[in-house]
TORDOPA-263252 format. One record per residue (C-alpha): residue in one letter; x, y, z. Coordinates in steps of 0.05 Angstrom, whole numbers, padded with zeros to 5 digits, always signed. Each point is the difference from the previous one (the first is absolute). Example, Ala and Ser with C-alpha at 12.3 -4.5 7.8 and 13.67 -1.06 7.14 Angstrom:
<drenlums>
a+00246-00090+00156/s+00027+00069-00013/
</drenlums>
This chain:
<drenlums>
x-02336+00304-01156/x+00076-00005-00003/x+00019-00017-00073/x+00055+00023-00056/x-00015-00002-00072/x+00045-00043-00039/x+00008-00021-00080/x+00029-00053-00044/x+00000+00028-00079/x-00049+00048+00016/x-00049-00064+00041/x-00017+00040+00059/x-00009-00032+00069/x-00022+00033+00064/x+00031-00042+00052/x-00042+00003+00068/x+00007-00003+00069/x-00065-00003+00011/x-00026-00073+00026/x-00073+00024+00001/x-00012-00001-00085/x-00065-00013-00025/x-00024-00005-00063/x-00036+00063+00000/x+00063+00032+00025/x+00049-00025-00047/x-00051+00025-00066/x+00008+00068+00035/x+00071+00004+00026/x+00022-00045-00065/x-00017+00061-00053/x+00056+00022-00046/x+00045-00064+00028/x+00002-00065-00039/x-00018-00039+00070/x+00015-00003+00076/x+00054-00045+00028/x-00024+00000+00070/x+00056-00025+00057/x-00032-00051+00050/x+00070-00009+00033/x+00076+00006-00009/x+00067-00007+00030/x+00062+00018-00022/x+00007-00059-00055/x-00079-00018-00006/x-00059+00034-00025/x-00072-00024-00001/x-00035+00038-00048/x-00084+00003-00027/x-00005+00029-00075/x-00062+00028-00016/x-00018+00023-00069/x-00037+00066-00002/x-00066-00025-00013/x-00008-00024+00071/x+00021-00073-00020/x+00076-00036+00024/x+00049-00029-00045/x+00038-00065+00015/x+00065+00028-00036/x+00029+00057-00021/x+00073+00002-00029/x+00002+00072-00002/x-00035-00005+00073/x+00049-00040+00031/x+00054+00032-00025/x-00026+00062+00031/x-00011-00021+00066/x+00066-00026-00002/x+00039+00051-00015/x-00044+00041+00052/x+00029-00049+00048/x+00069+00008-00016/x-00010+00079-00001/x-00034+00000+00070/x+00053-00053+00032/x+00059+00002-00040/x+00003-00072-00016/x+00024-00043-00065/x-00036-00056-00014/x-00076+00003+00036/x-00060-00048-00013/x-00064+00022-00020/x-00055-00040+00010/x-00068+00004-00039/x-00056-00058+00018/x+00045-00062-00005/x+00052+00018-00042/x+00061+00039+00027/x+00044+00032-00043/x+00068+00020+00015/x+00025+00072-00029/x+00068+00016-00001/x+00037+00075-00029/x+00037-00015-00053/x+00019+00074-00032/x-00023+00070+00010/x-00072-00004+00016/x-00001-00060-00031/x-00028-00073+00032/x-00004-00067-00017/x-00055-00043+00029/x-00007-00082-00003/x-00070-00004-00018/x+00001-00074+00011/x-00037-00056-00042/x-00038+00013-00067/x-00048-00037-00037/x-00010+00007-00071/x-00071-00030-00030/x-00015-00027-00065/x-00021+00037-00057/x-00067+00009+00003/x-00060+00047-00039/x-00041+00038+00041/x-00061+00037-00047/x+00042-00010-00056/x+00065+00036+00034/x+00061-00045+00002/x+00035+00000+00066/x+00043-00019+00050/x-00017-00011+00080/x+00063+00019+00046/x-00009-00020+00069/x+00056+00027+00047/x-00040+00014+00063/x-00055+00046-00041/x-00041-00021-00065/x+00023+00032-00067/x-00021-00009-00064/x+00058+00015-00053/x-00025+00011-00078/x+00045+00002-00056/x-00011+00059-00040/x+00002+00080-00007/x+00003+00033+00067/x-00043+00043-00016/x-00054-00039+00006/x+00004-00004+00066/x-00056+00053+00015/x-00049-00048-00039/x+00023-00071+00019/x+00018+00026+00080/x-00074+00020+00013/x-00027-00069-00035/x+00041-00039+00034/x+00007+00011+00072/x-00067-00012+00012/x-00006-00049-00049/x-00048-00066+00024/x+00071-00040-00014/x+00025+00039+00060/x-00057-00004+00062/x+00049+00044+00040/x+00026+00043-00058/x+00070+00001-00025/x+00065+00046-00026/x+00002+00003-00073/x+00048+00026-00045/x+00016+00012-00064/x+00070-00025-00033/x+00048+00019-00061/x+00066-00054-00006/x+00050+00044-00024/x+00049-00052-00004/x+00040-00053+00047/x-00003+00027+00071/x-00041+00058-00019/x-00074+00022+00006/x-00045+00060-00002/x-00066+00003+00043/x-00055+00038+00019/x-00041-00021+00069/x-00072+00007+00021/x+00010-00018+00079/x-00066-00038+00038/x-00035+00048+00036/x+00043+00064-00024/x-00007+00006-00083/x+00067+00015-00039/x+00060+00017+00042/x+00071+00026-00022/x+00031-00060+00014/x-00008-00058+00048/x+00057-00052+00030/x-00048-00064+00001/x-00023+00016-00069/x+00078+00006-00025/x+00005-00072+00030/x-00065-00025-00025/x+00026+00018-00073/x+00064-00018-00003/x-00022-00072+00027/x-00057+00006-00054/x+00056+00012-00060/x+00062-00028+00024/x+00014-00074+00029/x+00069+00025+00042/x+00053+00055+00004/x+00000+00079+00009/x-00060+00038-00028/x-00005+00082-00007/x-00073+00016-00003/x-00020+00069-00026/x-00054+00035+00037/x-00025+00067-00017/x+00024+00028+00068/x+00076-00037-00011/x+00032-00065-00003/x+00004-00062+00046/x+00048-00053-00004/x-00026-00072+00021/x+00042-00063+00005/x-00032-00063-00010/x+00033-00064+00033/x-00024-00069+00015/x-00075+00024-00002/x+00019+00064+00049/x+00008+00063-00011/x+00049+00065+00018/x-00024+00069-00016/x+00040+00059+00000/x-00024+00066-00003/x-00006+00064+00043/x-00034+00035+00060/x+00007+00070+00029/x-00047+00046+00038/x-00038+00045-00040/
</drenlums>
């Protein structure tokens, strides 16, 4: 298999060549990685990608994914701007420092307040499911578990758990679908900021570093980095 190991915040990808994955082979080849972003097909400008979370399973989305395989792209054909495409959404990543990227994520959708077994929370949709509580982050081992495979959920969700530190500024903690608690995560950094903020620049604190997410006429930008480990 011909693949490179690359991270965002410490969110470790293994981006493959490989166009024979399997479920079984992903669990195996996955281990000590945060998930697989497997390339289908590229060109200079375009990538189609497959991300598969290490339990076998695919995601829909993946900020930190995305931004990945983008960067990959650029690395591998030296071009600027590229297009990644994940399932029907394509995002465009573009450099924008050293090691640094900023992807448009495209369309989100923020849900009403709802209580799900007496958590309060908020649903995110921007391509994947998330679930976005108000609260200490550290309860995000507890509420992650409970959840993502909540009934509420029938094919699981992204959860995490939010601190507003004050205008434009949030601490987090995420429990991905299908992974557990990662260091950070780039669709959970837009799923929060939507969650807390109607508009304008947020900096989400992860554990594993900050990402910067601009919020604009119900899309969103996200800025953060990508380098090979």
């Amino acid at each position: 298999m011909t693949s490179s190991r690359w991270h965002a915040h410490g969110n470790v990808y293994l981006v493959s060549e490989d166009e024979t994955l399997t479920p079984e082979l992903v669990r195996e080849r996955a281990r000590g990685t945060d998930g697989i972003v497997q390339v289908v097909h590229e060109g200079r400008g375009e990538l189609e990608i497959v991300i598969w979370n290490t339990d076998g399973s695919t995601a829909e989305m993946s900020g930190n994914g995305t931004r990945i395989a983008g960067a990959w792209l650029m690395a591998r054909w030296g071009a600027g701007d590229v297009r990644v495409v994940v399932g029907p959404r394509t995002v465009t990543v573009r450099a924008v420092g050293d090691a640094l990227f900023e992807s448009e994520m495209g369309d989100v959708t923020v849900g009403p307040h709802e209580t799900v077994d007496g958590v309060e929370l908020t649903t995110v949709d921007i391509g994947n499911p998330h679930a976005v509580v108000l609260g200490d982050p550290d309860e995000v081992t507890r509420l992650g578990p409970l959840l993502e495979t909540h009934p509420r959920f029938p094919n699981r969700t992204n959860v995490q758990v939010a601190r507003v530190d004050g205008p434009g500024e949030v601490t987090a903690r995420v429990w991905e679908r299908g992974v557990g608690e990662t260091t950070a995560s780039g669709s959970s950094a837009v799923a929060v900021a939507a969650a807390t903020h109607p508009g304008g620049d947020v900096l989400v604190h992860f554990p594993g570093g900050d990402l910067r997410v601009r919020l604009q006429d119900g899309k969103a930008w996200l800025i953060g980095p990508a380098e090979p480990v």
